[in-house]
Structures are given as C-alpha cells and as structure tokens.
N, C-alpha and C positions, 0 to 999 in steps of 0.2 A: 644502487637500489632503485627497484621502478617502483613511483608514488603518483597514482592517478593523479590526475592536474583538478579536478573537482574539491579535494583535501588540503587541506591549511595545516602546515604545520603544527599548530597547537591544538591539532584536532589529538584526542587520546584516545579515543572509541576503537578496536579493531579493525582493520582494511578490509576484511572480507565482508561480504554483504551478507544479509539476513534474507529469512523468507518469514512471510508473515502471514499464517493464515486465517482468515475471519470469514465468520457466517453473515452476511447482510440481507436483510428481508429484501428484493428485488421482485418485484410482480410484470412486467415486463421490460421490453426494448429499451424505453425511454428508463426506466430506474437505472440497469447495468449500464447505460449510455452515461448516466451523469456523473456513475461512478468510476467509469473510465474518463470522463472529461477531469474532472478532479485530480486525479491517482496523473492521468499524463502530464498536469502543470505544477505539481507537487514535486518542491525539492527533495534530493537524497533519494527518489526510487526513479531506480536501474529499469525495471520492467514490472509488468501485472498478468495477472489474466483475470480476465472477471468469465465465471460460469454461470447465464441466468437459470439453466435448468435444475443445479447444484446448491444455486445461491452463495455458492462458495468463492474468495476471492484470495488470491496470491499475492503477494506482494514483494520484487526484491529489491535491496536499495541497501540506503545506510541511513533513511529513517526508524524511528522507532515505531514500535508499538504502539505507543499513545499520539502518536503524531498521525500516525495514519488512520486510527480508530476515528480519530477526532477530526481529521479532512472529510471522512467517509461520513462520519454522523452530520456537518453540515448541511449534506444533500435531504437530509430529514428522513433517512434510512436506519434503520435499527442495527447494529454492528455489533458482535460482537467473536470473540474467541471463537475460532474452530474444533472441536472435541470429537475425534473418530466415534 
C-alpha cells in the first residue's frame, strides 16, 4: 500500500486531499501576498491559488476548514465560505 510519508499512522482522516473554497476580502497585491505567505507555511496544504480579481481562494491539502479559515483570518482579512 502507498502512504504519503507526511501521514502518521494514527492519523484516521481520509488520504485524499480536500479542496477548500473561501471568499477573502483582498484589496490588493500586498493582501493576496500575505495570504499566500501564510497558506505556503501552513501545514497539511498540498497547494492554493489565491485570485485577487475574484477574491476567491482554493486550497488543497489535508488541513481543515477551520484550520485554514483561521490561518487566513490572522492576516486580518475577512474569510469566509465560498457560495456560487
């Protein structure tokens, strides 16, 4: 069986990664920057994109929801759920 080497055995969570979409208020360069500075040193995410024109921000990993909301609101940026 292949088990990413980032996973502990006693982990019980799913293997597959999640995508996590959230709306963050970003006004420019410097907001989407911090929030990429963030999301890159943030355990459990695989990858991001941040869109400042969208405000929209992806997230895949094997953090949660409330882990990433809560890195992203550090920045003092508004986060929340993405809703089409």
């Amino acid at each position: 069986h292949f088990r990413p080497a980032h996973r502990s055995p006693k982990d019980h969570g799913p293997t597959m990664s999640d995508h996590i979409v959230l709306k963050v208020a970003m006004m420019c360069s410097g907001c989407s920057g911090a929030v990429e500075r963030v999301l890159g040193k943030m355990e459990g995410v695989q990858s991001f994109d941040v869109n400042l024109e969208t405000q929209k921000v992806t997230v895949v990993g094997t953090a949660t929801l409330a882990q990433v909301m809560d890195t992203i609101a550090k920045t003092g940026k508004a986060v929340e759920i993405w809703s089409d």
